[in-house]
N, C-alpha and C positions, 0 to 999 in steps of 0.2 A: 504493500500500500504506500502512497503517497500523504503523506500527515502534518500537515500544519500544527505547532503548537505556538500558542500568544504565552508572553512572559518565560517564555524558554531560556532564559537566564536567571531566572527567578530560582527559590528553593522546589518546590514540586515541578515545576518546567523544566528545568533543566535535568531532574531527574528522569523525569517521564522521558524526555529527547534520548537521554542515555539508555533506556531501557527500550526503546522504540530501535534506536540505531543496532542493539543488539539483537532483537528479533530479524532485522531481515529490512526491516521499512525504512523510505525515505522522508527525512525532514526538514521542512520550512522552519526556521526557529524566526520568532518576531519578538524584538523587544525593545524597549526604548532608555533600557540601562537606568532607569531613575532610581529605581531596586534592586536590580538583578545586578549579578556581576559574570564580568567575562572571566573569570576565573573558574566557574561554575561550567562553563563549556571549551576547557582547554582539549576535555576527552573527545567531546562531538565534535571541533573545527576539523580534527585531524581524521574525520570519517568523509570519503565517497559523498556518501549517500546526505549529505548534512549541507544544508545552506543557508546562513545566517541574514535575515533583514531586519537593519537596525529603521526602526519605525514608530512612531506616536501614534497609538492607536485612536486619538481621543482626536488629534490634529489632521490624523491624512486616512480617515475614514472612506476617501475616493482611490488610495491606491487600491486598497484589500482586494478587489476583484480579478488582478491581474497575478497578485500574488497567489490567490487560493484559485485560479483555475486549473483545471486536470487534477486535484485532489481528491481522496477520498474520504477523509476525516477531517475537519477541525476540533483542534483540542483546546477549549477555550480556558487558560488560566490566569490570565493578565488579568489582576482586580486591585485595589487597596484593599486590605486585609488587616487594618490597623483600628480596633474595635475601640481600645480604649481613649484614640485623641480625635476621636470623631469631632466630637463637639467645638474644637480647635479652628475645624475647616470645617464646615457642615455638607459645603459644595461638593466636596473630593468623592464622598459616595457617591454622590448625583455623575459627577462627571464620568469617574473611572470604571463603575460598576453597574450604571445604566444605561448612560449616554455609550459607553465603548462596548458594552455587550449588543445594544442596536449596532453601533455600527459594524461589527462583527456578523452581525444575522444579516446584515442588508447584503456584505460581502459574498455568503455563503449562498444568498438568493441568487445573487447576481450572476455569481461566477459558477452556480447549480451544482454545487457541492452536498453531496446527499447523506453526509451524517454530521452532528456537530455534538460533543462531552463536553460539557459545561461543571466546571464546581464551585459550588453551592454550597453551604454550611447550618449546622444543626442550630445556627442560631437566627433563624427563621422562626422557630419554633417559639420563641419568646422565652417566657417562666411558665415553660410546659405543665399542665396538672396532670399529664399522663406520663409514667416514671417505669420503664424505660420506653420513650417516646419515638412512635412506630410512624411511619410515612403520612400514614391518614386521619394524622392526630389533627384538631381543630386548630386553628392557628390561634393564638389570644394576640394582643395589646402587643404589637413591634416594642423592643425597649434598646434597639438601639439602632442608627444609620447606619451601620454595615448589616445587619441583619435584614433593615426595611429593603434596604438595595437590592443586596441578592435576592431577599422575594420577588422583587420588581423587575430583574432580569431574566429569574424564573418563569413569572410570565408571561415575558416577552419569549423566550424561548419555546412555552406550550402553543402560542398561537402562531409563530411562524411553524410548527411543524403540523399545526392543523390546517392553516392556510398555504402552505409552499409543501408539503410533502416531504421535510425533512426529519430522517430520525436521528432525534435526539434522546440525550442521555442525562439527568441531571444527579451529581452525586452532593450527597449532604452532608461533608465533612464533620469531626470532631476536631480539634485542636491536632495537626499534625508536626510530626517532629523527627527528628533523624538525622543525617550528613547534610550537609548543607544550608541546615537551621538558621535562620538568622534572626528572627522576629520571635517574641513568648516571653513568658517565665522563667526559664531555664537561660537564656541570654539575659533577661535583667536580671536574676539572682547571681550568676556565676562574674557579669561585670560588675556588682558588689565585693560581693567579697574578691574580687581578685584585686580591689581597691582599699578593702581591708577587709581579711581573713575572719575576725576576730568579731564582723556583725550584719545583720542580716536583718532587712526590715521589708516584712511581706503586707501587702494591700491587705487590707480586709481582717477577717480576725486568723483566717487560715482555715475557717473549717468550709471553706467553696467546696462540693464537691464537682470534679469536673473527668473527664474520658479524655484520650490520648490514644493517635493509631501512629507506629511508624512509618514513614513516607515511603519504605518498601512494599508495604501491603497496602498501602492507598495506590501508588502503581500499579499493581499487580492488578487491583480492579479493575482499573479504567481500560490497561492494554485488553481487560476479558471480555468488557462490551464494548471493543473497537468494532468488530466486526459485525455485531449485531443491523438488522436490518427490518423496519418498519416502524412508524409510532413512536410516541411518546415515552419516558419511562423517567422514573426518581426512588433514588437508594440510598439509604442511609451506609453511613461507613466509621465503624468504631470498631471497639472490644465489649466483651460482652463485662466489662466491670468498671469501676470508676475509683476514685481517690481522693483526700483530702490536699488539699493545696500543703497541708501543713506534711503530710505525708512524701509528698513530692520533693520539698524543700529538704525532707528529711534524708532521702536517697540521693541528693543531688550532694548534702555535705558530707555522707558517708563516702559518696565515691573519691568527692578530692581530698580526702583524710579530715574535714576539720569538724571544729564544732563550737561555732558561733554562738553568741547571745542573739536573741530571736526577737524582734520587737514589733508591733502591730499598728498598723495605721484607725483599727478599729470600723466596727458595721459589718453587715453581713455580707459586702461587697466588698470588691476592689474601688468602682471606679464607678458612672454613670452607664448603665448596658449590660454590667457583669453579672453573668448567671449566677446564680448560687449553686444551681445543680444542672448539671448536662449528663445525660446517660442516653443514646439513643438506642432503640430497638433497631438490632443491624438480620432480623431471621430473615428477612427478603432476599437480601444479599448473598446469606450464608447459603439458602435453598437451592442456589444456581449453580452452589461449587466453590466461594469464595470464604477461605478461613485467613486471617491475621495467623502471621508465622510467630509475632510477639506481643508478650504482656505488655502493660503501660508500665509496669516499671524497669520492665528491658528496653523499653522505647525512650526513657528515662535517660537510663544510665549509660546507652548507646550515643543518645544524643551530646552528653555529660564528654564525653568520650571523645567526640568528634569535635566538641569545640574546646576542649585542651590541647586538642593538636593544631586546632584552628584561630587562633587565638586574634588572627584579626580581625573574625567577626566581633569579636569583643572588645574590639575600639573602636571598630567603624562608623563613620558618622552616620545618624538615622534621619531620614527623609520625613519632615512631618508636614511639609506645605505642597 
């Protein structure tokens, strides 16, 4: 197959491209580097099959058709994904994750590209009253703009594949994490203490409970329903267990040997949007074939793992305009 992936430098982009180059398939990588880094595709440039377009997806919405024609998939991941400084920029959901997902779908009209995998996140869902929360749970009260967004691209996405005949895919992330991590918890805990060892101060009281899939087995899905053909579809994607924030912070300081004073910002929150509780029902998923190869706290202390080697994620400057 021929495969466009958006944000292909990104951390699941640039994964996904990696694991697409390895099966067999060729890919489009689109990105506009404001996120992503080309560090992230030193493995994909030096592939054949791999061709990189540096592109603003939100600005040149008129090239996309020339780019995605003769494809067979678009793999849509270019979003902002920065839940807690929403309120900072109110606009950046608007623009990046509605505005750039139309223009993405008009692309795919245009250029008559017949499947498009969109992801999507379990925070659609709001402050679910249904625990562990299954696809066709009702939606309550949006509580946060990256959550309202991704709804909003979701469906945009159900009605271009009811009006255009495109099958699409929507997966609904939990909090992903793994090699190439740059954005979480785990990045602002371990850039604390690696500023002092000695103290660690977590949002909220600590007891969020929240789910974690490694970025291996969030790939693993989406290459599963590449191929898929017909209609519409939405899948939850997590482990079937969850963890306390305090719990998490607790594997992160056992891995780099320490063991901080612990101090709380207070409330049942981190931030303005933060769940208390994420656990989503993934049986849909799992029905078809698809199991997570790891726990959340192997997805943890992998990730733990990968950025002590990487230690530049943990100075890099973070984009919040």
């Amino acid at each position: 197959m021929k495969v466009v992936v958006t944000g292909a430098a990104g951390f699941i982009g640039s994964s996904t491209t990696d694991a697409l180059l390895a099966a067999g398939h060729q890919v489009v990588g689109i990105d506009n580097f404001s996120t992503g880094s080309v560090r992230f595709l030193e493995r994909a440039v030096g592939e054949p099959g791999f061709r990189l377009a540096t592109l603003d997806l939100l600005e040149s919405g008129d090239a996309l058709p020339d780019l995605f024609r003769g494809a067979d998939a678009v793999i849509h991941l270019a979003a902002n994904a920065d839940v807690r400084f929403g309120w900072n920029t109110p606009d950046r959901d608007l623009k990046q994750n509605i505005v750039v997902t139309h223009n993405v779908l008009e692309g795919v009209r245009v250029a008559g590209v017949p499947r498009l995998l969109f992801s999507s996140t379990g925070s659609v869902y709001g402050e679910a009253t249904v625990i562990p929360t299954p696809e066709d749970c009702p939606f309550p009260i949006q509580t946060s703009l990256y959550g309202a967004s991704k709804l909003a691209g979701e469906g945009l996405i159900a009605a271009y594949a009811e009006g255009c005949g495109i099958t699409t895919t929507v997966f609904r992330f939990v909090s992903i994490m793994g090699a190439r991590y740059t954005h979480g918890h785990v990045v602002d805990f371990m850039r604390q203490l690696n500023e002092d060892p000695t103290k660690l101060t977590i949002l909220g009281d600590g007891k969020q409970r929240k789910s974690y899939l490694d970025v291996t087995d969030c790939v693993a899905a989406i290459l599963d329903r590449l191929p898929r053909t017909g209609g519409h579809e939405v899948y939850n994607l997590g482990v079937e267990d969850y963890c306390t924030v305090d719990q998490s912070a607790g594997w992160i300081c056992e891995r780099l040997g320490l063991r901080p004073d612990v101090t709380y910002t207070g409330g049942d929150r981190g931030w303005i949007g933060d769940n208390p509780f994420i656990y989503l029902a993934t049986a849909k998923m799992r029905a078809i074939g698809w199991e997570p190869a790891y726990t959340i706290r192997q997805a943890v202390e992998r990730t733990v793992d990968y950025l002590s080697n990487n230690t530049w994620i943990l100075t890099r400057q973070e984009v919040r305009t």
